[in-house]
C-alpha positions as CSV (number, residue, x, y, z in Angstrom):
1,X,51.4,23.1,0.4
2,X,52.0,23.0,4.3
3,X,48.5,23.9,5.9
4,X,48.4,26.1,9.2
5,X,48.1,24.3,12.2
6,X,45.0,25.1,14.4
7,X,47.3,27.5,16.9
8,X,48.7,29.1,13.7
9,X,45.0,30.0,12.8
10,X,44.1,31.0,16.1
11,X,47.3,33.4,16.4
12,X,45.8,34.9,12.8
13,X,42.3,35.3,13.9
14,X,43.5,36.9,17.3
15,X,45.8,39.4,15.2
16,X,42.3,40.5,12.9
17,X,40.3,41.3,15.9
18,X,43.0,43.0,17.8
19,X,43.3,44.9,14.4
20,X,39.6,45.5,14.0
21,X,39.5,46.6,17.6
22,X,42.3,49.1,17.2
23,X,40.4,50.4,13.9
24,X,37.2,51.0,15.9
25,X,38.6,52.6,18.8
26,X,40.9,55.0,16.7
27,X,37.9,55.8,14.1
28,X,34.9,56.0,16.0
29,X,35.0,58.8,17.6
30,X,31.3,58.3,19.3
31,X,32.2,55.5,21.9
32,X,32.6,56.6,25.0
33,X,35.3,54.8,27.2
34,X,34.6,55.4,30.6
35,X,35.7,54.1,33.6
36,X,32.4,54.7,35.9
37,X,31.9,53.1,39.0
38,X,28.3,51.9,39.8
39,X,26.6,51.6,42.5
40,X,22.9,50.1,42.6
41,X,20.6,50.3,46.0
42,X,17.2,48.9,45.9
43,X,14.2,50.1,48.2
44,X,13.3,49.6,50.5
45,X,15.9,46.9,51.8
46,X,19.3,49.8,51.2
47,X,17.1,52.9,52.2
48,X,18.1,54.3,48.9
49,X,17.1,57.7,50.0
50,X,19.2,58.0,53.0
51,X,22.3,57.1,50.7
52,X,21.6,59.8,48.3
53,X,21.4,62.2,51.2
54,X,24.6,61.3,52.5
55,X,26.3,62.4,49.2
56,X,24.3,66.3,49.1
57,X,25.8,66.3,52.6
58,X,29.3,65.9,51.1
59,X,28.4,67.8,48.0
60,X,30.8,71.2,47.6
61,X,29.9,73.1,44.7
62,X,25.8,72.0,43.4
63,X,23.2,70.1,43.7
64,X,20.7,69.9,40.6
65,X,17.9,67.3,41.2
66,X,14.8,67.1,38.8
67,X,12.5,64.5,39.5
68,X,8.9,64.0,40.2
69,X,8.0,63.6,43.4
70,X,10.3,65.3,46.0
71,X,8.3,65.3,49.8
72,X,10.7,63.5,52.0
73,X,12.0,65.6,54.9
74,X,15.5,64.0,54.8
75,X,15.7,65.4,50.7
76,X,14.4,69.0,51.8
77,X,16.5,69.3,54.9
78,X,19.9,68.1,53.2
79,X,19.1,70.8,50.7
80,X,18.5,73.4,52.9
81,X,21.7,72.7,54.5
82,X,23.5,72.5,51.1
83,X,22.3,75.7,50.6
84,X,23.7,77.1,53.6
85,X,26.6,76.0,53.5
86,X,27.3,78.0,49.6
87,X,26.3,75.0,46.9
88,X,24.4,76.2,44.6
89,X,21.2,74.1,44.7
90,X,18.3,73.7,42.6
91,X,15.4,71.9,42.0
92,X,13.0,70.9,38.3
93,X,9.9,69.2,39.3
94,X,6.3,68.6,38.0
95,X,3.6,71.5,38.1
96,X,1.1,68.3,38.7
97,X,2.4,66.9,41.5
98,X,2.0,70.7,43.4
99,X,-1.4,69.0,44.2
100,X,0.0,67.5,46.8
101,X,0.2,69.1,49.8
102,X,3.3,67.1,50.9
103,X,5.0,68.3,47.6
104,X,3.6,71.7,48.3
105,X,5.2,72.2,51.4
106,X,8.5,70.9,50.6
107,X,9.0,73.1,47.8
108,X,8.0,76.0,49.7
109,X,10.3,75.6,52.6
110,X,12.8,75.0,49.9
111,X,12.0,78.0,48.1
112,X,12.1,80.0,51.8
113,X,15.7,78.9,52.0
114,X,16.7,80.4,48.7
115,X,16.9,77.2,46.5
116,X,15.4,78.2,42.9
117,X,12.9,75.8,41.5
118,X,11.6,75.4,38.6
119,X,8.4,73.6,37.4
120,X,7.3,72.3,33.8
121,X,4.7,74.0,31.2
122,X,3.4,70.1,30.2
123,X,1.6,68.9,33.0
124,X,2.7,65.6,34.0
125,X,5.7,64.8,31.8
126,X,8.5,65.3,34.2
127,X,9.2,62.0,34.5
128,X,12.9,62.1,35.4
129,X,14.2,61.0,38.5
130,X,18.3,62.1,38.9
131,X,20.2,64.2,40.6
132,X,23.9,65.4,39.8
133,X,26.6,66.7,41.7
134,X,29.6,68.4,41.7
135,X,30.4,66.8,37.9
136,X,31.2,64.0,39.5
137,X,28.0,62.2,40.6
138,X,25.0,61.6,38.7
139,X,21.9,59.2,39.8
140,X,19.1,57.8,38.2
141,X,16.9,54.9,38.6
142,X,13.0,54.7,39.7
143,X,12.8,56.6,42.5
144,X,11.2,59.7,43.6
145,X,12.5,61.7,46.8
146,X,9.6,60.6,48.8
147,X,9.7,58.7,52.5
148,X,7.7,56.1,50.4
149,X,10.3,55.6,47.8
150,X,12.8,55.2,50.3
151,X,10.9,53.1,52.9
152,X,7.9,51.1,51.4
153,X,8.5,51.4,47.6
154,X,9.8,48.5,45.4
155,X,12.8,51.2,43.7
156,X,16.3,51.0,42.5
157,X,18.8,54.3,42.7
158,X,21.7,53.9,40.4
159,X,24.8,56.0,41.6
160,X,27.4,56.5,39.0
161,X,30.5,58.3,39.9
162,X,32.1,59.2,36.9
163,X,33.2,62.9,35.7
164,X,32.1,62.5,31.8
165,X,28.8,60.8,32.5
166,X,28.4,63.6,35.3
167,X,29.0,66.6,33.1
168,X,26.6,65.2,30.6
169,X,24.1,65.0,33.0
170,X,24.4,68.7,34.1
171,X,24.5,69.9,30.4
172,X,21.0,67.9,30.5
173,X,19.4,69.3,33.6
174,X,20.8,73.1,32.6
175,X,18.9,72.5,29.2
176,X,15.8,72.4,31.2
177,X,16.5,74.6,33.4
178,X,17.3,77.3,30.6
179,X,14.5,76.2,28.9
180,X,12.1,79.1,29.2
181,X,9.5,77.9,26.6
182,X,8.9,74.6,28.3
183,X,9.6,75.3,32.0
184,X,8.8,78.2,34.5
185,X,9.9,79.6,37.7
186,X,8.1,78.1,40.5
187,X,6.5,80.6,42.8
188,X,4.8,79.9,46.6
């Protein structure tokens, strides 16, 4: 009986796995291939903030942002300006955090610009902190829209540009935004 040699063997074991692999790919359905690009900023060495505001300044069709804290003036004034210029902009935040004046007065000059906001039912369990535009951006990470978070704040943004990844996040965000029983329309 003439034994494989050790490439032989290798060469066999290569074949299974590229089989198996094959197999998986074919027949599970549920994995998501995706070809995302990633892009991770830290506060407050990258200014995290000022990086997402550059991408609602290029953003063409909508902004939808639900996080907790949203007071920095760089945040409300590229929304406003979204707004103007026709993408359809909107904003899910905590009923809580309207106890702060800061938070307050952002979401009213908001509002005054004709951006809908919504606020949650549950008092202090908005803890989501993402944004997603255009299906083609989505963000998520630790921080709030806040000159603190952007400035002071030990944060991390995560900006992934991929189209799947994106839509999934708007299906998400206009879940709880259609959600009627668990969210309300925020009014000054």
């Amino acid at each position: 009986m003439i034994r494989p040699s050790p490439l032989q063997l290798f060469t066999q074991r290569c074949r299974r796995i590229a089989i198996w692999l094959f197999a998986a790919v074919l027949f599970a359905p549920n994995w998501a291939v995706s070809a995302a690009s990633v892009e991770v900023w830290y506060g407050p060495e990258d200014r995290p903030l000022e990086q997402l505001v550059r991408m609602y300044d290029r953003a063409q069709r909508y902004i939808f942002v639900a996080v907790y804290g949203l007071t920095s003036p760089l945040t409300v004034k590229a929304l406003v300006e979204a707004k103007r210029r026709g993408v359809d902009v909107r904003i899910v935040t905590d009923r809580e955090r309207l106890e702060d004046v800061k938070q307050s007065t952002a979401l009213s000059t908001l509002h005054e610009a004709g951006i809908p906001i919504k606020i949650n039912r549950h008092d202090a369990l908005m803890h989501l902190k993402q944004a997603v535009i255009d299906d083609e951006i989505n963000t998520n990470g630790s921080m709030n829209q806040t000159t603190s978070g952007n400035r002071y704040n030990d944060e991390r943004l995560d900006i992934i540009r991929d189209h799947t990844l994106a839509v999934k996040t708007r299906e998400k965000f206009l879940s709880l935004w259609n959600d009627h029983e668990r969210f309300q329309e925020w009014k000054k």
